[in-house]
KEDO-39488 format. One record per residue (C-alpha): residue in one letter; z negated, y, x. Coordinates in steps of 0.02 Angstrom, whole numbers. Each point is the difference from the previous one (the first is absolute). Layout:
BEGIN
SITE code     up  north   east
SITE    a      Z      Y      X
...
This chain:
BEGIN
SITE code     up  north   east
SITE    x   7663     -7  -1568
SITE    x    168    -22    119
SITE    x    121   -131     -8
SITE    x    -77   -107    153
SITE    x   -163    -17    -96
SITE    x     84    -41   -179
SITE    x     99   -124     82
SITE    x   -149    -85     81
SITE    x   -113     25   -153
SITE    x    132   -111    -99
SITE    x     29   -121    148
SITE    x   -181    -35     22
SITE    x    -67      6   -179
SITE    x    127    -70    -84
SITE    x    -26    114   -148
SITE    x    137     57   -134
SITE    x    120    117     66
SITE    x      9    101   -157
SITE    x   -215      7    -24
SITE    x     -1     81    192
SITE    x    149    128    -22
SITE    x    -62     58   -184
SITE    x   -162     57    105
SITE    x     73     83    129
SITE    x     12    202      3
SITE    x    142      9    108
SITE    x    182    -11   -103
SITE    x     53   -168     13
SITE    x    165   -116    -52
SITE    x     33   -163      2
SITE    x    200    -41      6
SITE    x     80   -177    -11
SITE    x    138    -71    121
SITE    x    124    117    -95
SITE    x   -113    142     51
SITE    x    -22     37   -194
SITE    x   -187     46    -53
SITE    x   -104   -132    -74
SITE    x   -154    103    -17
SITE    x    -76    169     59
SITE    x   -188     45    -10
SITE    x    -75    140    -93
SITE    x      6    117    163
SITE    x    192    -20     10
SITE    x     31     42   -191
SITE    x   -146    162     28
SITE    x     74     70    159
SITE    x    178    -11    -53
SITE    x    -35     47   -167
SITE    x    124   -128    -66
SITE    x    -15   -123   -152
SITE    x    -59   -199     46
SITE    x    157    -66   -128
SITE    x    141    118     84
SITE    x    -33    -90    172
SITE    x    -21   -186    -34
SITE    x    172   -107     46
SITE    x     77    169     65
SITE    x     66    -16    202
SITE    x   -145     98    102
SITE    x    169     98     72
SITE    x     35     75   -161
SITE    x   -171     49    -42
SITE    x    -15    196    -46
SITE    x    143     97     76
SITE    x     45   -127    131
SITE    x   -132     61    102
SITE    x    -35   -175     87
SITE    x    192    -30     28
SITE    x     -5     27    178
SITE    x    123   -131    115
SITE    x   -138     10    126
SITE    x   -122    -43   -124
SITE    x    102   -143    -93
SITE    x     25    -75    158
SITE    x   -161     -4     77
SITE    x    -59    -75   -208
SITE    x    155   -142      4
SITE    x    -78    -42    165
SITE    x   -181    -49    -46
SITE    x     28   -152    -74
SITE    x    140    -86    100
SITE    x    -91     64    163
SITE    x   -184    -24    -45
SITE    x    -17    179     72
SITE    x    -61    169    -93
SITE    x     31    174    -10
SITE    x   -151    120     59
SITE    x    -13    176    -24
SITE    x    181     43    -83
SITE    x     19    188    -19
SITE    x     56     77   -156
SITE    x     12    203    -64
SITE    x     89     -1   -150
SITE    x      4    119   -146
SITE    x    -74   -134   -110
SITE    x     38     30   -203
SITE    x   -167     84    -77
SITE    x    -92     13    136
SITE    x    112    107    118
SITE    x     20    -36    196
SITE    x   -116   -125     81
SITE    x    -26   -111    148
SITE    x    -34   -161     11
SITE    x    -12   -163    142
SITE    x     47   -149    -73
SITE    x    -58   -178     49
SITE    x     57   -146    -79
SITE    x    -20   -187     53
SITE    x     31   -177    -87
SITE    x   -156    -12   -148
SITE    x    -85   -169     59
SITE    x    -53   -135   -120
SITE    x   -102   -140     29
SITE    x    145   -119     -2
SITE    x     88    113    126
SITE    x    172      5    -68
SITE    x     13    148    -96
SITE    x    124    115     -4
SITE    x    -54    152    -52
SITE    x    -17    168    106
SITE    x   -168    103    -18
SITE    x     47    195     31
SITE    x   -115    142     22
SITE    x      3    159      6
SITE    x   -112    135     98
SITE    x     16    184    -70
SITE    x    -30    107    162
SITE    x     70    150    -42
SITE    x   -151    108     -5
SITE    x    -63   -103    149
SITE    x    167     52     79
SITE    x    -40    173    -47
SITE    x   -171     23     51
SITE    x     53    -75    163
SITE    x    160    136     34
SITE    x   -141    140    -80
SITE    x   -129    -68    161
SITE    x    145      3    128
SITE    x     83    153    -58
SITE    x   -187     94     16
SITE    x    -19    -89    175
SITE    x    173     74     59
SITE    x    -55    152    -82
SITE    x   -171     -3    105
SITE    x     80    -48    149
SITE    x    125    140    -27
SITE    x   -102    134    -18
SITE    x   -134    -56    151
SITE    x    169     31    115
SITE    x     15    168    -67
SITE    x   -189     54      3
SITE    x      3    -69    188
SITE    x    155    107     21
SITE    x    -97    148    -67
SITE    x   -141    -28    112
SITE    x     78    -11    157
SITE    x    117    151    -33
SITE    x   -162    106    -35
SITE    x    -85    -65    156
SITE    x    163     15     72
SITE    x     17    187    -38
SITE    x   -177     65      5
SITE    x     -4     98    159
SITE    x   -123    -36    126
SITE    x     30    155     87
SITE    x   -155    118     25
SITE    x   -103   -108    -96
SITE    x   -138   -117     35
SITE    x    -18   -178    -62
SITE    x    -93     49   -139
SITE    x    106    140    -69
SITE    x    124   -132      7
SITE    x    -85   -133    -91
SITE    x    -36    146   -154
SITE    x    177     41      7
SITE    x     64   -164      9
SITE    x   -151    -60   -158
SITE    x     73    141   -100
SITE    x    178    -37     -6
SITE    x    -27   -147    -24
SITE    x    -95     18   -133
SITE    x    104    113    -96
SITE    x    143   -166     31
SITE    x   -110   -107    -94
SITE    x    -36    115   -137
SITE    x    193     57    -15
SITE    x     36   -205    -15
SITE    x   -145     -7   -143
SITE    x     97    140    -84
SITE    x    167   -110    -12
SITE    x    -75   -155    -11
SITE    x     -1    -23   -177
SITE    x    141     89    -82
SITE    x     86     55    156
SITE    x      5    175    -27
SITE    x   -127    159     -4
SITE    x    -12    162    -61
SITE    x     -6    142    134
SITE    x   -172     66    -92
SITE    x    -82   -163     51
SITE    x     64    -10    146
SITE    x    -56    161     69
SITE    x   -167    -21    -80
SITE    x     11   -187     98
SITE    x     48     73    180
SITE    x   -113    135     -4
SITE    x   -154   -119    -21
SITE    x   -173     64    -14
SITE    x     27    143    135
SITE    x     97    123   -110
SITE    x     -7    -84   -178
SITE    x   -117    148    -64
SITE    x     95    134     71
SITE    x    165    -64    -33
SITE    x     96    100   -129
SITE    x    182    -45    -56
SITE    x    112      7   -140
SITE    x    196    -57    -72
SITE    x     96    -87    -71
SITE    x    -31   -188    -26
SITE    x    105   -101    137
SITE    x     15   -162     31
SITE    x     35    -74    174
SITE    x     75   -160     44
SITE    x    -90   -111    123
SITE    x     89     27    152
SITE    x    -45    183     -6
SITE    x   -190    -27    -52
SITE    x    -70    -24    218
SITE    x     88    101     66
SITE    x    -35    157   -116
SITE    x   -189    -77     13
SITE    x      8      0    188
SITE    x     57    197    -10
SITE    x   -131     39   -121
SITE    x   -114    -73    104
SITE    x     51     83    162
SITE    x    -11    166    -73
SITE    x   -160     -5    -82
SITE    x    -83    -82    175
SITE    x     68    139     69
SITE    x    -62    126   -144
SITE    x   -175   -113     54
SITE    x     -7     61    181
SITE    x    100    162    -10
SITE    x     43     66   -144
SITE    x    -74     42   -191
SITE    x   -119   -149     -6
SITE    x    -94     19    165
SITE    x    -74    142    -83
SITE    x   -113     -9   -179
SITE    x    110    136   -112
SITE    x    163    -73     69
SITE    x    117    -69   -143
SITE    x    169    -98      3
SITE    x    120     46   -123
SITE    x    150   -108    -44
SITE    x    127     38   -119
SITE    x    183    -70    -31
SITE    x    143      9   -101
SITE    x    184   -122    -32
SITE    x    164     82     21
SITE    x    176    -71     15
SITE    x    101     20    134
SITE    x    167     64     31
SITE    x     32   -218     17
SITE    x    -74    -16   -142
SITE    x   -154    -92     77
SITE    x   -154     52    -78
SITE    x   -112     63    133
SITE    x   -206      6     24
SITE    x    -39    188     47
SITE    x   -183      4     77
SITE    x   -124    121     76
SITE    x   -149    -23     76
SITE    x    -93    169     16
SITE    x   -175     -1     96
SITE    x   -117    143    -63
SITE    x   -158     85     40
SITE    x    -11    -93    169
SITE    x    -12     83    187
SITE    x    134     85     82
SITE    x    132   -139     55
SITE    x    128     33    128
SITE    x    168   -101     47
SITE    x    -31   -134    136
SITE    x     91     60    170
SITE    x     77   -184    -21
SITE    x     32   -116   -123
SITE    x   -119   -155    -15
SITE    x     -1   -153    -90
SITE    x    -50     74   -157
SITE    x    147    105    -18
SITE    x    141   -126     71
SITE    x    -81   -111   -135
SITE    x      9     96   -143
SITE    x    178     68     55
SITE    x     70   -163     40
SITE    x    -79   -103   -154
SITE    x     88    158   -107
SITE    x    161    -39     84
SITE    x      1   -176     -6
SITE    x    -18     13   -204
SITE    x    146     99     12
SITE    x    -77    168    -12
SITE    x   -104    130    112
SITE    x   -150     68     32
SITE    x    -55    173     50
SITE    x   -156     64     62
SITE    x    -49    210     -6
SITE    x   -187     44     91
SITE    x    -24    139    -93
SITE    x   -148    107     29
SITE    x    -64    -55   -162
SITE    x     15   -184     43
SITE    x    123   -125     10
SITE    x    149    -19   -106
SITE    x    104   -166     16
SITE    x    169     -8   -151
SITE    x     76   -166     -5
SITE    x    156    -36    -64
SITE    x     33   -181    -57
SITE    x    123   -124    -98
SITE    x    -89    -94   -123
């Protein structure tokens, strides 16, 4: 019940003030002209966890730890009576003795009587805190959401951005454009809930159903932060399409063997030390030029900070990346 219907329940019904506030389950006062309590109902003593006898006759300002003396707030109370007006919706956060920091609106308004002369001030008190909560929780996930549909859009148009169209039909396209852009969506899933992944999963992640049962790898346990989790994907990716078309797994036997190791560097950055080694696959030889493939994996290397190097050996390709992690 708010303040507005309270006051017109009493004005109308002309029932006793203190029968109608003892029922109500919001906390409620009732103060005289001196602004000292002359009764509370059972919601006020229960949510302030106070006792009925240590409030009675005391000034509402000096109630607790002086939470309600507030000039703003003693001015807009001194001003209900003289003025006939009312205070709606008064903010307080206090840390409140017992039961710790809270929020409340306040509305208070001259208590009516059926003789209409009374001087006494009905206050209540709203408890929104978790409402207040629940409501920052909502727009800090909506902000969230709205932050991370920028970035994914990003993402998008930089792949369709930098898949090359050259020598390719519209349909070669499309697949190359699907599969990056699926390995994006499945690198986000990887962050998503603790915001980093293990390189183990990721690999196992990029490589997708193509190479999963000929995909053979082993290291140390490493952790990589967020920022690092799409683009290694996107390299990953890139060199197992390519293994798809050219390399071990365009062929039944072929296998992909990845194995890695931490050391520290001379800057005392600890760095990622990977190799990709394609086996068992056809003959491969080095491209007269380099494509997109290449300047991907190259440049993705040295935007992390590190570099990428790829040997067509006659046993297959060999790629060793070097990265900060």
């Amino acid at each position: 019940m708010m303040l507005e219907d309270l006051y017109r329940l009493l004005k109308s019904s002309h029932v006793q003030a203190q029968g109608v506030v003892d029922t109500m389950t919001q906390p409620v006062v009732v103060l005289d002209q001196g602004f000292c309590v002359v009764t509370a109902n059972n919601a006020f003593i229960r949510t302030f966890k106070i006792e009925r006898d240590d409030i009675f006759g005391r000034s509402f300002f000096d109630l607790g730890n002086g939470q309600w003396d507030i000039e703003e707030l003693r001015q807009l109370i001194a001003s209900v009576i003289p003025k006939a007006s009312a205070v709606i919706g008064f903010e307080v956060t206090h840390d409140f003795p017992v039961i710790g920091r809270r929020t409340f609106l306040i509305d208070a308004r001259r208590l009516v009587h059926p003789d209409d002369n009374s001087t006494n001030i009905l206050v209540l008190f709203d408890d929104v805190t978790e409402r207040q909560r629940h409501e920052a929780e909502q727009n800090f996930i909506i902000s969230e959401t709205r932050h991370r549909m920028k970035n994914l859009f990003a993402v998008v148009r930089a792949i369709a951005m930098q898949t090359s169209i050259e020598g390719r039909t519209a349909i070669e396209y499309r697949d190359a454009f699907l599969g990056r852009l699926e390995v994006a969506l499945r690198a986000q899933e990887l962050v998503s809930n603790k915001g980093t992944t293990d390189l183990a999963t990721l690999l196992k992640s990029s490589v997708g159903e193509i190479g999963a049962d000929r995909l053979h790898f082993e290291g140390p346990a490493v952790q990589l932060s967020s920022s690092k989790v799409l683009p290694i994907s996107m390299i990953v990716h890139e060199l197992t399409t390519n293994a798809t078309r050219y390399g071990a797994l365009s062929v039944p036997e072929g296998e992909i063997h990845v194995k890695w190791s931490l050391e520290t560097g001379s800057n005392d950055r600890t760095y990622l030390n990977c190799e990709w080694r394609e086996e068992n696959g056809p003959v491969v030889r080095a491209p007269t030029r380099n494509g997109y493939g290449t300047e991907l994996i190259e440049g993705t290397a040295a935007h992390l900070g590190g570099e990428a190097e790829l040997i067509y050996g006659i046993g297959g390709l060999v790629v060793t990346i070097k990265l900060p992690v």
